[in-house]
PyMOL Python script that loads the backbone (N, CA, C, O; Angstrom):
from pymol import cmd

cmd.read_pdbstr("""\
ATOM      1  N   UNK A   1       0.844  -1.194   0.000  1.00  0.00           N
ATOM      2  CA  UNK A   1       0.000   0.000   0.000  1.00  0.00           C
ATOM      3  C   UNK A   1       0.883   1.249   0.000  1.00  0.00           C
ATOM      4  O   UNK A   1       1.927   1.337   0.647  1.00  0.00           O
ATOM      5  N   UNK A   2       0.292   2.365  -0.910  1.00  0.00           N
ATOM      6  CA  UNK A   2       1.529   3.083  -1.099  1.00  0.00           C
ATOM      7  C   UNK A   2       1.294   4.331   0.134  1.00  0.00           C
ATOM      8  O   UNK A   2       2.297   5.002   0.376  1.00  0.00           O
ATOM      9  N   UNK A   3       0.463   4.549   0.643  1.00  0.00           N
ATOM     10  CA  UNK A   3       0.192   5.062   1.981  1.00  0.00           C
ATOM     11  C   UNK A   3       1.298   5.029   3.123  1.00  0.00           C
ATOM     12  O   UNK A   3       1.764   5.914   3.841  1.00  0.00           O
ATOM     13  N   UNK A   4       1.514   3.800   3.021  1.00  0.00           N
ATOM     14  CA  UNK A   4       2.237   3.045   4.334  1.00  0.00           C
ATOM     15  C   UNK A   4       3.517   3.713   4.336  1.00  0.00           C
ATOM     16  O   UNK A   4       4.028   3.790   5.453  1.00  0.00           O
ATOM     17  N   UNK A   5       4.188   4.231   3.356  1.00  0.00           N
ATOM     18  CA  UNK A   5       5.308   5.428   3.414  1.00  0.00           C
ATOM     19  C   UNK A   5       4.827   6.353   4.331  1.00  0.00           C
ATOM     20  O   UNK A   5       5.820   6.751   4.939  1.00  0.00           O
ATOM     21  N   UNK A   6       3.893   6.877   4.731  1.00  0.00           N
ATOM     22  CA  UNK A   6       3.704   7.964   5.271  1.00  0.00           C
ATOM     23  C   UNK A   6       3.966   7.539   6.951  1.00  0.00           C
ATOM     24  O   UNK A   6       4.497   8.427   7.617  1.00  0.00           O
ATOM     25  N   UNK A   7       3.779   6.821   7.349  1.00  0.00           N
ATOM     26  CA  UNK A   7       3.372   6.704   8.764  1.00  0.00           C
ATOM     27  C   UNK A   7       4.408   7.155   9.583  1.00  0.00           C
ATOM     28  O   UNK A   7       4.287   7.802  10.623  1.00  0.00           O
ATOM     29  N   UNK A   8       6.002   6.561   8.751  1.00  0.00           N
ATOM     30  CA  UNK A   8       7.507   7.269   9.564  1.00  0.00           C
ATOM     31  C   UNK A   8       7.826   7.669   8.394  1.00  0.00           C
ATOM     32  O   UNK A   8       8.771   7.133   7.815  1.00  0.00           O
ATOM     33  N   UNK A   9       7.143   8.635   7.841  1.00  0.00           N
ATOM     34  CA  UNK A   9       8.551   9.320   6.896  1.00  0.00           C
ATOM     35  C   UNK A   9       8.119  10.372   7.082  1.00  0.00           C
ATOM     36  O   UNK A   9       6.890  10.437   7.099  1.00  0.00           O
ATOM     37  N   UNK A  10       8.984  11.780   7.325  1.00  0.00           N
ATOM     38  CA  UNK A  10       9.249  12.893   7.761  1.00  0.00           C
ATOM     39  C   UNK A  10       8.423  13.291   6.474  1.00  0.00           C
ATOM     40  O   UNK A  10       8.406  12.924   5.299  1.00  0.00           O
ATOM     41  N   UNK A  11       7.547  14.487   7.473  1.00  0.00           N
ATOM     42  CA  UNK A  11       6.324  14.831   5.884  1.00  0.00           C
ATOM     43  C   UNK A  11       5.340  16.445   6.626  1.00  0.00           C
ATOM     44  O   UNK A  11       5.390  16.177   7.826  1.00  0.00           O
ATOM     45  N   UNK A  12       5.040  16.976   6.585  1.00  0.00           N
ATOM     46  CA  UNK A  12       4.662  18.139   6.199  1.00  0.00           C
ATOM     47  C   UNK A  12       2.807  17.772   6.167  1.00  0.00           C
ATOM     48  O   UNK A  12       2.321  16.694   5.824  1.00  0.00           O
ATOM     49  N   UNK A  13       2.122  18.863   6.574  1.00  0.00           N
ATOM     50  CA  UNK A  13       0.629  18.403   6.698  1.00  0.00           C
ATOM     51  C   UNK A  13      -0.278  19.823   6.146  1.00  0.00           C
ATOM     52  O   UNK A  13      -0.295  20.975   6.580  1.00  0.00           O
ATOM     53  N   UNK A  14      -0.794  19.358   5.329  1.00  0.00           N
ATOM     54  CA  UNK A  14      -1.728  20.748   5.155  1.00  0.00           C
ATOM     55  C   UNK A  14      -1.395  21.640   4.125  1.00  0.00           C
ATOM     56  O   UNK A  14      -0.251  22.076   4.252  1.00  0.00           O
ATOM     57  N   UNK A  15      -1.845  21.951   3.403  1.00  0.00           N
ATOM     58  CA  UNK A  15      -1.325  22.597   2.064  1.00  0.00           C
ATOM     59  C   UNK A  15      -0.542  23.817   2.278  1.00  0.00           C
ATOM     60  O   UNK A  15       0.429  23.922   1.528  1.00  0.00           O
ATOM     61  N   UNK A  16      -0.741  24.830   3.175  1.00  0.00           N
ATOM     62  CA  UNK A  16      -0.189  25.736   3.657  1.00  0.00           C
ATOM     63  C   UNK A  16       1.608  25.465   3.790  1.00  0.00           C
ATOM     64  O   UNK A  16       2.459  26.316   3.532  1.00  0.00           O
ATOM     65  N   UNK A  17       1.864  24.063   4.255  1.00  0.00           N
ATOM     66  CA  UNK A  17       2.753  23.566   4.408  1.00  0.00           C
ATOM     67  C   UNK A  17       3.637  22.803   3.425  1.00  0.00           C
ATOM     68  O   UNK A  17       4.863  22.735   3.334  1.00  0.00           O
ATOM     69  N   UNK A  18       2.341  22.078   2.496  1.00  0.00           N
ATOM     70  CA  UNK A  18       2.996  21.599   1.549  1.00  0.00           C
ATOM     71  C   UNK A  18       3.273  22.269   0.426  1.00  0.00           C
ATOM     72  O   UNK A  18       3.957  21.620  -0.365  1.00  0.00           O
ATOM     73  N   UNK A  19       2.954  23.420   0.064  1.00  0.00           N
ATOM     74  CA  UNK A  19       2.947  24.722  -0.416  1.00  0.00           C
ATOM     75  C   UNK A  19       4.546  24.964  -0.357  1.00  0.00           C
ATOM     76  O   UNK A  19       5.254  24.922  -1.363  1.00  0.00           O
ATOM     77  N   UNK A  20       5.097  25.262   1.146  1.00  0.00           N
ATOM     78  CA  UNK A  20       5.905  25.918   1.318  1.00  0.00           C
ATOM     79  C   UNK A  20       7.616  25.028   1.193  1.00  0.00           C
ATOM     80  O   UNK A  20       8.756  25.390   0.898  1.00  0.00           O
ATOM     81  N   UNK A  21       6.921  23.646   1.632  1.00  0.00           N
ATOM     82  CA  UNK A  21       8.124  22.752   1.129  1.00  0.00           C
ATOM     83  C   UNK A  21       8.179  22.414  -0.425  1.00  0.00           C
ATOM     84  O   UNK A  21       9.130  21.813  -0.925  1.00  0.00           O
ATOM     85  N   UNK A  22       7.334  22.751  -0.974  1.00  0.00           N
ATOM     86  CA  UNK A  22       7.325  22.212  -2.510  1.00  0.00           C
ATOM     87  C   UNK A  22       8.230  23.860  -3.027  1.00  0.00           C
ATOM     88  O   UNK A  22       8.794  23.672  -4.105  1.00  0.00           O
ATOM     89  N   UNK A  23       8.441  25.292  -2.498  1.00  0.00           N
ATOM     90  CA  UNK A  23       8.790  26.161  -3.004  1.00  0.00           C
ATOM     91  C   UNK A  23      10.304  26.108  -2.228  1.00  0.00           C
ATOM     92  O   UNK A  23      11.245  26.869  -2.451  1.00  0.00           O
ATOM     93  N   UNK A  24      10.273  25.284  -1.509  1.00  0.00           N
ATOM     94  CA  UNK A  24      11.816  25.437  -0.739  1.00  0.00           C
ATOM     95  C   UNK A  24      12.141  24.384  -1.281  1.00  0.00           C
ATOM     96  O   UNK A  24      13.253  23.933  -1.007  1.00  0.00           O
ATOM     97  N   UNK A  25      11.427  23.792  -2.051  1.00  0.00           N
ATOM     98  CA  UNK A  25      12.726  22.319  -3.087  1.00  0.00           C
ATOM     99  C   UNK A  25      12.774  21.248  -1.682  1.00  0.00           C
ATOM    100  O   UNK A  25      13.902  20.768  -1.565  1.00  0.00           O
ATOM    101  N   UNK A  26      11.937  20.843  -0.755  1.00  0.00           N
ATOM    102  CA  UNK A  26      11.660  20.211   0.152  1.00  0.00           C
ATOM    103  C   UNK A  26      11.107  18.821  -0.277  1.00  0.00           C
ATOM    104  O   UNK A  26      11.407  17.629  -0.206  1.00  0.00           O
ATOM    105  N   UNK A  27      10.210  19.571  -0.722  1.00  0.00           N
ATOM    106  CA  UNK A  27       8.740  18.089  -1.008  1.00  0.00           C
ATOM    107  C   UNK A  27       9.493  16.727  -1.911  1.00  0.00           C
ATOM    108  O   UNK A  27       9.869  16.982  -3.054  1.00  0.00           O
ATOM    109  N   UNK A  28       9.629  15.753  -1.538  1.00  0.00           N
ATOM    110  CA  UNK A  28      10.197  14.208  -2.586  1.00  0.00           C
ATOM    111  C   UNK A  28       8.581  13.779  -3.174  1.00  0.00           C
ATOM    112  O   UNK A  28       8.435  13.337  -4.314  1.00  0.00           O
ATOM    113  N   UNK A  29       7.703  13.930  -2.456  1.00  0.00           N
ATOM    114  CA  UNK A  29       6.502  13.197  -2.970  1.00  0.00           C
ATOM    115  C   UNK A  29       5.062  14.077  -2.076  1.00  0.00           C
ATOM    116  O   UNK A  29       4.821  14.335  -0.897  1.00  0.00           O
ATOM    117  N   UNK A  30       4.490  14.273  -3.152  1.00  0.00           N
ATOM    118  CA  UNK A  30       3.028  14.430  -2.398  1.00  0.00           C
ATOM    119  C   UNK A  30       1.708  13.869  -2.791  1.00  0.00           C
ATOM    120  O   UNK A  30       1.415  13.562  -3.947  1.00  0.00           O
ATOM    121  N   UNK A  31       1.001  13.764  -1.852  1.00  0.00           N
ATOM    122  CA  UNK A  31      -0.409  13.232  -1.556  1.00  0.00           C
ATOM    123  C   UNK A  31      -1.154  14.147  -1.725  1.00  0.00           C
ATOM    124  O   UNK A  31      -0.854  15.299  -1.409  1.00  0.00           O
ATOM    125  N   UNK A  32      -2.408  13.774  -2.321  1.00  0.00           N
ATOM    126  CA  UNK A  32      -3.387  14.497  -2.357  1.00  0.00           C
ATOM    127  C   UNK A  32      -4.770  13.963  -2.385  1.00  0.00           C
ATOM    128  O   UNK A  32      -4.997  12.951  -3.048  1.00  0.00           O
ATOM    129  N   UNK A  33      -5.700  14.544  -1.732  1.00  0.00           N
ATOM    130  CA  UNK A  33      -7.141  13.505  -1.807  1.00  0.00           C
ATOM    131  C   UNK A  33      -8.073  14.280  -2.284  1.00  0.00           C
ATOM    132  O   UNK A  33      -8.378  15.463  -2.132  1.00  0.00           O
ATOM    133  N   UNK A  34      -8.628  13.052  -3.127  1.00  0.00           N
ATOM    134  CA  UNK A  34      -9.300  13.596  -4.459  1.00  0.00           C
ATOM    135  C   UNK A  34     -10.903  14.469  -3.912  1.00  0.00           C
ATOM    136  O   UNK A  34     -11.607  15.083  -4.714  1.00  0.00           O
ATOM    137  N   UNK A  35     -11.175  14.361  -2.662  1.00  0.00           N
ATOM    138  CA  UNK A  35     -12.356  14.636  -2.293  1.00  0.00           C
ATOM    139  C   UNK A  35     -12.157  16.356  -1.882  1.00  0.00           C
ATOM    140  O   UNK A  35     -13.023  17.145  -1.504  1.00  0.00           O
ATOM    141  N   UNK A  36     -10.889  16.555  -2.082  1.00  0.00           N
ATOM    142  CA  UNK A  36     -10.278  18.442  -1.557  1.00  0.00           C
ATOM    143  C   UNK A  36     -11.281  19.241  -2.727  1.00  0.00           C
ATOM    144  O   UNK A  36     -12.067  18.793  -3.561  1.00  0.00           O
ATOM    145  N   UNK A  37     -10.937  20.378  -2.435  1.00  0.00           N
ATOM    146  CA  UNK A  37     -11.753  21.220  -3.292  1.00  0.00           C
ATOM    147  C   UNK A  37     -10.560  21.650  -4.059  1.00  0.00           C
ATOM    148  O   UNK A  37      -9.475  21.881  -3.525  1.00  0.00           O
ATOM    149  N   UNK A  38     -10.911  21.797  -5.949  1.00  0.00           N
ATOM    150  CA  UNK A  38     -10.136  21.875  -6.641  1.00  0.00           C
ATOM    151  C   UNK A  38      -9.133  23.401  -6.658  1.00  0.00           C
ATOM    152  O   UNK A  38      -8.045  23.645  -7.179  1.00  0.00           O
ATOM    153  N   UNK A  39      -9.942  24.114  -5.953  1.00  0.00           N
ATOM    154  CA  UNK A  39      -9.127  25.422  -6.002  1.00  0.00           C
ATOM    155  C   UNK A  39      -8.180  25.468  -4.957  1.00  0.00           C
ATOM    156  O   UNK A  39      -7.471  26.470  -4.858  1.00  0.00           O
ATOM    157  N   UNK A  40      -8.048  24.422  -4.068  1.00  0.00           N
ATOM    158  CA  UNK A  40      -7.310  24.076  -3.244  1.00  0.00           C
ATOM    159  C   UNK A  40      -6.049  23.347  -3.911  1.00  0.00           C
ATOM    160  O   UNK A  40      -4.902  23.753  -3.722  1.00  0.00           O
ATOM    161  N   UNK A  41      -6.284  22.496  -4.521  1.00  0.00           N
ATOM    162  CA  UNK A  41      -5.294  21.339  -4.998  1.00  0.00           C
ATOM    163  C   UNK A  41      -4.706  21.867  -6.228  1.00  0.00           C
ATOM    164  O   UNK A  41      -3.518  21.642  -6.460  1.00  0.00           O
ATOM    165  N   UNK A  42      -5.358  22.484  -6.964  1.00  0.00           N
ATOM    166  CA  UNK A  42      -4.878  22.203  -8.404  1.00  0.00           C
ATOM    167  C   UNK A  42      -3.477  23.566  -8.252  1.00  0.00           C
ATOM    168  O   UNK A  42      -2.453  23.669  -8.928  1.00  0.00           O
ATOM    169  N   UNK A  43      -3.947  24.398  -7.168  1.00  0.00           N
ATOM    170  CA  UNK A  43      -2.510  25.082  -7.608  1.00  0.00           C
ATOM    171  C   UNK A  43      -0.769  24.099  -6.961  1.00  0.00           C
ATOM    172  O   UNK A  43       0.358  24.513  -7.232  1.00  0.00           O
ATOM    173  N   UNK A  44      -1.072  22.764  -6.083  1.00  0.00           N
ATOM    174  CA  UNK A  44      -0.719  22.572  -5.379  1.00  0.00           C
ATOM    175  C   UNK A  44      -0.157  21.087  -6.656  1.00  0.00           C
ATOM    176  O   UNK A  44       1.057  20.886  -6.649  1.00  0.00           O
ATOM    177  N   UNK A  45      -0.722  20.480  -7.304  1.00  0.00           N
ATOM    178  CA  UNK A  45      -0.850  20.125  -8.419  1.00  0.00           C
ATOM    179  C   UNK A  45       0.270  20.882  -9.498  1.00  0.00           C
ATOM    180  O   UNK A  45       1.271  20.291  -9.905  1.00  0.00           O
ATOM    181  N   UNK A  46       0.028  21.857  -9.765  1.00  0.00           N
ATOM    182  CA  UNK A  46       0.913  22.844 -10.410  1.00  0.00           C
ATOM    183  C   UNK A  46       2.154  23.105 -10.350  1.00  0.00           C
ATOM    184  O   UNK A  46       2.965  23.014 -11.272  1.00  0.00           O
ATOM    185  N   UNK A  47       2.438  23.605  -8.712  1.00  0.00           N
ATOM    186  CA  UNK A  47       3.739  23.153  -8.386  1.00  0.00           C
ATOM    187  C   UNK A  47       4.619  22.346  -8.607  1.00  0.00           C
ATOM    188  O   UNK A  47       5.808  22.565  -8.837  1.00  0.00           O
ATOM    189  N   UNK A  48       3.724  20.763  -8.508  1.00  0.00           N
ATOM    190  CA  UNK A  48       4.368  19.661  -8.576  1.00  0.00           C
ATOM    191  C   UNK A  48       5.125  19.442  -9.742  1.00  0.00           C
ATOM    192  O   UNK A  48       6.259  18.976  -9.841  1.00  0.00           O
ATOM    193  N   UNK A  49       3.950  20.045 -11.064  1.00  0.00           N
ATOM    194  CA  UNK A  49       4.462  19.383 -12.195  1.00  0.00           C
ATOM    195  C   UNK A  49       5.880  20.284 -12.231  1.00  0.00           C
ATOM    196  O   UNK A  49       7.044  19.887 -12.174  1.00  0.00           O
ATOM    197  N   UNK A  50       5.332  21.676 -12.348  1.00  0.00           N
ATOM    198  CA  UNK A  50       6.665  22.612 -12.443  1.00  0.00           C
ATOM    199  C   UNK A  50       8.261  22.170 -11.671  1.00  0.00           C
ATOM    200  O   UNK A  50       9.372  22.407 -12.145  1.00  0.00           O
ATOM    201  N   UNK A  51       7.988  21.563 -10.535  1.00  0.00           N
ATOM    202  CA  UNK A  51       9.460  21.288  -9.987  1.00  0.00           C
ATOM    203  C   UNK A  51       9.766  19.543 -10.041  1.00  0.00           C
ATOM    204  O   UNK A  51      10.663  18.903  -9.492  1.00  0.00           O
ATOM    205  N   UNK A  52       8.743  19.125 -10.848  1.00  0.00           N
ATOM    206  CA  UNK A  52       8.730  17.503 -11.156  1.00  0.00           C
ATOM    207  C   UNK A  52       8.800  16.370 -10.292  1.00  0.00           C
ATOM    208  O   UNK A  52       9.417  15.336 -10.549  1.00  0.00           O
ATOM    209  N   UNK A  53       7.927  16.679  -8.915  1.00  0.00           N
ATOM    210  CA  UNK A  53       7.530  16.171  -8.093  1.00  0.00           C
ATOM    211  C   UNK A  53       6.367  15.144  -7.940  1.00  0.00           C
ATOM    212  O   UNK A  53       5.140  15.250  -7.950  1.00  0.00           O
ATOM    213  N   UNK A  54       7.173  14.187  -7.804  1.00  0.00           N
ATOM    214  CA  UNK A  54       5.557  13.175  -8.020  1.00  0.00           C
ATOM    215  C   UNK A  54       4.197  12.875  -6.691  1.00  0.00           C
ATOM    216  O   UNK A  54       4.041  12.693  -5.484  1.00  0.00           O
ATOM    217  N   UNK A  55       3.559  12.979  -7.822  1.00  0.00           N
ATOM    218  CA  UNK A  55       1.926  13.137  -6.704  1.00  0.00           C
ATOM    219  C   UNK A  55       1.050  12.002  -6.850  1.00  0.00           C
ATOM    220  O   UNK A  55       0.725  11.472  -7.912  1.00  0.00           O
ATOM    221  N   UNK A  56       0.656  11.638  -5.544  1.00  0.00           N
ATOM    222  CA  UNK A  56      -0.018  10.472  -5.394  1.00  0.00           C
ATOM    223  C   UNK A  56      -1.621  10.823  -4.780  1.00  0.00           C
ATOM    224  O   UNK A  56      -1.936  11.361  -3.718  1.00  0.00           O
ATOM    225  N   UNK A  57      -2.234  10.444  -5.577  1.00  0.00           N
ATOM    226  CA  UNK A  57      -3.957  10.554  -5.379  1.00  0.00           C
ATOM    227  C   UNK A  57      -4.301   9.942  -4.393  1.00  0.00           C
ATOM    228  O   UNK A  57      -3.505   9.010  -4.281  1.00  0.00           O
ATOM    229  N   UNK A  58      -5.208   9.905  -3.398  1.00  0.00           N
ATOM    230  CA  UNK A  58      -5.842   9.413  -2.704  1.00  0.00           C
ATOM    231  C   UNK A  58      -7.200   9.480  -1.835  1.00  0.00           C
ATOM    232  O   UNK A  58      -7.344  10.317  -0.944  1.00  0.00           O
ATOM    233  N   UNK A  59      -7.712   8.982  -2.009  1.00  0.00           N
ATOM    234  CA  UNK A  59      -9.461   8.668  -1.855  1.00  0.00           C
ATOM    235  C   UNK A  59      -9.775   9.631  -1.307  1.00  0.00           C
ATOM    236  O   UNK A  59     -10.497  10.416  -1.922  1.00  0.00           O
ATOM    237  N   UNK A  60      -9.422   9.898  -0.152  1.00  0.00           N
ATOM    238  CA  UNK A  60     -10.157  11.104   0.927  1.00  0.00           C
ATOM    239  C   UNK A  60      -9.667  12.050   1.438  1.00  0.00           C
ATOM    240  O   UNK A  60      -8.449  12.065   1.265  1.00  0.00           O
ATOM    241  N   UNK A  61     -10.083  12.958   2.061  1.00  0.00           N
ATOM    242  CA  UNK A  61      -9.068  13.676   2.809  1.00  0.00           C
ATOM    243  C   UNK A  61      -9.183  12.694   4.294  1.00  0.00           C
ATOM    244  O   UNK A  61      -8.227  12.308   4.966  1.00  0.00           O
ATOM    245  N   UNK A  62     -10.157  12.522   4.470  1.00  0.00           N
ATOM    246  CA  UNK A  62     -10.192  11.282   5.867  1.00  0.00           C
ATOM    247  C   UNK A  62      -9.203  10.124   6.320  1.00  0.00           C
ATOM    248  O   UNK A  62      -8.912   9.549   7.369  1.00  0.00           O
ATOM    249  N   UNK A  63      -8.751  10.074   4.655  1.00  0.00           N
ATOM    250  CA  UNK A  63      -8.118   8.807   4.855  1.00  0.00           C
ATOM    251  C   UNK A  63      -6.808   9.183   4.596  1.00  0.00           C
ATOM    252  O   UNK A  63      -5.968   8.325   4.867  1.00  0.00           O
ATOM    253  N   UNK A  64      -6.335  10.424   4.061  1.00  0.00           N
ATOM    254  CA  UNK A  64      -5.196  11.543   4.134  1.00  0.00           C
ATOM    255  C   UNK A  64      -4.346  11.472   5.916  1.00  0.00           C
ATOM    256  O   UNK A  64      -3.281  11.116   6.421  1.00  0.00           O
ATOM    257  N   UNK A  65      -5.861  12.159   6.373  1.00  0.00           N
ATOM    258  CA  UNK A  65      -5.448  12.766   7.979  1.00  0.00           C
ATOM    259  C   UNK A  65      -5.114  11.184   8.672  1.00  0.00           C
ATOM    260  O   UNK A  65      -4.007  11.149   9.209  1.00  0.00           O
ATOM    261  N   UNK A  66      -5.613  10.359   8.714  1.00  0.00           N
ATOM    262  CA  UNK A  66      -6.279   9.126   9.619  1.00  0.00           C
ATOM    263  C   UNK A  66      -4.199   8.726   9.238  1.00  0.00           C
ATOM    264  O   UNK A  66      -3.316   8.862  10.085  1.00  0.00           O
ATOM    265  N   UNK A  67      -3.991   8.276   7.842  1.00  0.00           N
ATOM    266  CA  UNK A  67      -2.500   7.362   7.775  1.00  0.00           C
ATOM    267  C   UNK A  67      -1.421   8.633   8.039  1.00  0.00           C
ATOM    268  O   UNK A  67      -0.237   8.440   7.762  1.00  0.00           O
ATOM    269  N   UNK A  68      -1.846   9.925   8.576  1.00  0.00           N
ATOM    270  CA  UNK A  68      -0.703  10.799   9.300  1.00  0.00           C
ATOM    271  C   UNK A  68      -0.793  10.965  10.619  1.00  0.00           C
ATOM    272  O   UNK A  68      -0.027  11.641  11.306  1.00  0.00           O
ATOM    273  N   UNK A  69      -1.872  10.256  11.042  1.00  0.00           N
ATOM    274  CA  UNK A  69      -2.106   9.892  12.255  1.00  0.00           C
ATOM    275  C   UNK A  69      -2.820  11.472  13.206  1.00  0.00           C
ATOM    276  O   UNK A  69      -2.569  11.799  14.366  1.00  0.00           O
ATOM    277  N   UNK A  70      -3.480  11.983  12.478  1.00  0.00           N
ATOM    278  CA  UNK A  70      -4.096  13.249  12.863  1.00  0.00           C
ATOM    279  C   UNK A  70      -5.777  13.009  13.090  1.00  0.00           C
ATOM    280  O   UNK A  70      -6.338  12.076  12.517  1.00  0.00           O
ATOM    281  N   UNK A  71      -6.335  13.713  13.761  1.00  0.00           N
ATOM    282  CA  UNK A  71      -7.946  13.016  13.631  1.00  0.00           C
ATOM    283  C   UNK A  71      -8.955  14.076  13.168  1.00  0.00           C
ATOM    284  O   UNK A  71     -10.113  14.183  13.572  1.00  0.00           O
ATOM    285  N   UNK A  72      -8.229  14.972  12.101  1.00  0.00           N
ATOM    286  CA  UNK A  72      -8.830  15.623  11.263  1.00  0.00           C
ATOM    287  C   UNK A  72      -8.229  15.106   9.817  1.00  0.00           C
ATOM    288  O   UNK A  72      -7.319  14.289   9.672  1.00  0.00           O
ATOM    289  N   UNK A  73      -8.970  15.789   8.782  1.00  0.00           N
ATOM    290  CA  UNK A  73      -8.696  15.181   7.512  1.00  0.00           C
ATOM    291  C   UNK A  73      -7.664  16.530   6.638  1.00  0.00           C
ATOM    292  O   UNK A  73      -7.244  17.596   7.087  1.00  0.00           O
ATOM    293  N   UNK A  74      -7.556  16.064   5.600  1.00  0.00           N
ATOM    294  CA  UNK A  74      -6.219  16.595   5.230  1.00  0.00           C
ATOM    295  C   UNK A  74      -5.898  16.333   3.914  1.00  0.00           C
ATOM    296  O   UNK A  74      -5.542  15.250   3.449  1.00  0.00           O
ATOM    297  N   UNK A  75      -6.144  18.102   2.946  1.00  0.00           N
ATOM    298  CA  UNK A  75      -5.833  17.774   2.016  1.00  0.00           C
ATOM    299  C   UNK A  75      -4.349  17.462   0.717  1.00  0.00           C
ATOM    300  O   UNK A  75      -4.331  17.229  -0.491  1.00  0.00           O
ATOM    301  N   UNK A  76      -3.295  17.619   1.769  1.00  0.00           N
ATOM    302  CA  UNK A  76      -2.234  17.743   1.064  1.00  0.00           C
ATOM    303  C   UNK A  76      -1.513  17.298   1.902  1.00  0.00           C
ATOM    304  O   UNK A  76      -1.742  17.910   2.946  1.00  0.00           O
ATOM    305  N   UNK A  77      -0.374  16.195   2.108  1.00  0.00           N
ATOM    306  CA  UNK A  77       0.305  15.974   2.482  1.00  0.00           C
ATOM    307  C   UNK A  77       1.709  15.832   1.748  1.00  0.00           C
ATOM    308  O   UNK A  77       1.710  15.413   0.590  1.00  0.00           O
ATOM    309  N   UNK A  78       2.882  16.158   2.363  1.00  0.00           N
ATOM    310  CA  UNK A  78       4.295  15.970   1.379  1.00  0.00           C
ATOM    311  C   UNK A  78       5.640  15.433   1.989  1.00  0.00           C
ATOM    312  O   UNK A  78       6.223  16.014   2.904  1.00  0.00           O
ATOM    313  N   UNK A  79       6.051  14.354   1.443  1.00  0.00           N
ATOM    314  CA  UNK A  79       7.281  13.886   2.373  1.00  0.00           C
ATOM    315  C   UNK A  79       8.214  14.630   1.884  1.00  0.00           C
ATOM    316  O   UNK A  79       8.510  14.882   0.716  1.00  0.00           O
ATOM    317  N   UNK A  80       8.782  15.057   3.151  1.00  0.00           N
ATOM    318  CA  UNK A  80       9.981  16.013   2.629  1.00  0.00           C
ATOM    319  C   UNK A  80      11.614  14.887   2.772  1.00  0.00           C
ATOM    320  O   UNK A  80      11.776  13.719   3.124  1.00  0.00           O
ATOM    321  N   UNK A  81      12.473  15.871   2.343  1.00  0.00           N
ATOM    322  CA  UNK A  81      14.008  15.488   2.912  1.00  0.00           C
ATOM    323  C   UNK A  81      14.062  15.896   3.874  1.00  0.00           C
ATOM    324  O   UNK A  81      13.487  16.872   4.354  1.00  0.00           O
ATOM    325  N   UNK A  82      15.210  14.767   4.558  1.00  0.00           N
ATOM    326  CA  UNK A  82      14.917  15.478   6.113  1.00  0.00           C
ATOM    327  C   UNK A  82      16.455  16.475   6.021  1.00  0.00           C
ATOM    328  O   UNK A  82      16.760  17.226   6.947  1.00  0.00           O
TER     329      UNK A  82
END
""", "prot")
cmd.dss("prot")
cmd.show_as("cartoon", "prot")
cmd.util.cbc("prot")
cmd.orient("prot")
């Protein structure tokens, strides 16, 4: 399950965040759940392609927050370098 990276790998929560590691050349991979609102994601999306960061879809934001171990949901998550 490609989730299961997330649980110990050093990662960033919340677009605000993943925003800011994807502009500091941070982000190795990000998550995103398809249930976010598009004006949320797609600039976040954008980024990715521009600095050629690969992005991984995923079902919910529920199920975003739940495998970062948070008990709110969550539309952007990004594993950074540590």
């Amino acid at each position: 399950m490609p989730l299961a990276e997330l649980k110990n790998a050093p990662k960033v929560i919340g677009t605000k965040q993943v925003k800011k590691a994807i502009a500091k050349g941070n982000a190795r991979k990000v998550y995103i759940a398809c249930d976010a609102e598009p004006h949320i994601t797609e600039p976040i999306k954008a980024a990715c392609l521009e600095k050629n960061i690969e992005i991984e879809m995923v079902e919910s934001m529920e199920i975003l927050g739940h495998t970062c171990g948070i008990d709110v949901g969550s539309a952007a998550v990004a594993i950074i370098n540590e």
